[in-house]
N, C-alpha and C positions, 0 to 999 in steps of 0.2 A: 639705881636705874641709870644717872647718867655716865658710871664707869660701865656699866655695861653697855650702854651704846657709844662710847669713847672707845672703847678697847673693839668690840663690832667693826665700828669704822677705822682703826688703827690696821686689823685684820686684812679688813678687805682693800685700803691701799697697799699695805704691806705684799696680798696676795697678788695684785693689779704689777708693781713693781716687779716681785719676780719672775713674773713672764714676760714683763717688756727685756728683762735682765735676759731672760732663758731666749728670749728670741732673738737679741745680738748677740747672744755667744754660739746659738747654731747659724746665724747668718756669717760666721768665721769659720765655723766649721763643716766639715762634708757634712752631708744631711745623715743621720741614722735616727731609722727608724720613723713612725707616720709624720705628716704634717698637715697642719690645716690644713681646709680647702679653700683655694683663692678661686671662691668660684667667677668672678667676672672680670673675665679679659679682657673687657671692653672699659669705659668710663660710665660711669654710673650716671642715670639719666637723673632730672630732676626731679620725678616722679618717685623713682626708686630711694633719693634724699630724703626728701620730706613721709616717708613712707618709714623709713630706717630712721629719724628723726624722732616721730611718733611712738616707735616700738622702744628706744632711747628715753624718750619723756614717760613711758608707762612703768618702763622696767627698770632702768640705770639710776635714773634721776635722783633717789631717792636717796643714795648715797655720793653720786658723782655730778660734776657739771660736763657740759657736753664738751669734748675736746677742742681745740679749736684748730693742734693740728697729731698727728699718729703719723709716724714714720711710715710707708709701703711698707718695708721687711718685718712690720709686727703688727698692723693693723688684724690680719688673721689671726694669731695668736690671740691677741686683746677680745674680739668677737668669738672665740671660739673658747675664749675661758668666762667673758659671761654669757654665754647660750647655756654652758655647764650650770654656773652660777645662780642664774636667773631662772633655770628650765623654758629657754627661749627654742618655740617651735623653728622646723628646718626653716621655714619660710621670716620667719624673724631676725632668725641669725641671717641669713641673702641681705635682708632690707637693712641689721643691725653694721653689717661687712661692707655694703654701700656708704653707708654714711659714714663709718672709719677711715673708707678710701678714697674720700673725694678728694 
């Protein structure tokens, strides 16, 4: 039981990792093909934080601690691989993308 949840959480940093990988090596490169959506041009309100916090402590938590900082150029990446992960509604992934980006 605890090599199966060892190896679990081996998986899912390992998975975490190559998408932080995957999104500095297309941030060197021209863009091909879709990318996340960075839906908020703006700065994310404090509402919107503790909101994406929340959806964080329900979903992520369980195998991760809350970041303390996500680069801009992968913060989408990161939210957009666990919205996949998680089956994080559109609305969660916004509030989950918020709180990546503060």
């Amino acid at each position: 039981m605890k090599r199966a949840m060892l190896a679990k959480s081996a998986a899912v940093a390992l998975a975490a990792m190559l998408a932080a990988c995957t999104a500095i090596a297309q941030d060197a490169q021209p863009s091909k093909g879709p990318q996340p959506k960075q839906t908020a041009s703006h700065p994310a309100n404090s509402s919107d934080v503790e909101q994406g916090q929340q959806v964080f402590d329900r979903n992520c938590s369980r195998c991760h601690k809350t970041p303390e900082v996500i680069p801009p150029s992968i913060s989408g990446t990161v939210a957009l691989h666990m919205r996949i992960r998680a089956g994080l509604s559109e609305k969660d992934y916004k509030r989950l993308l918020a709180l990546l980006s503060q």
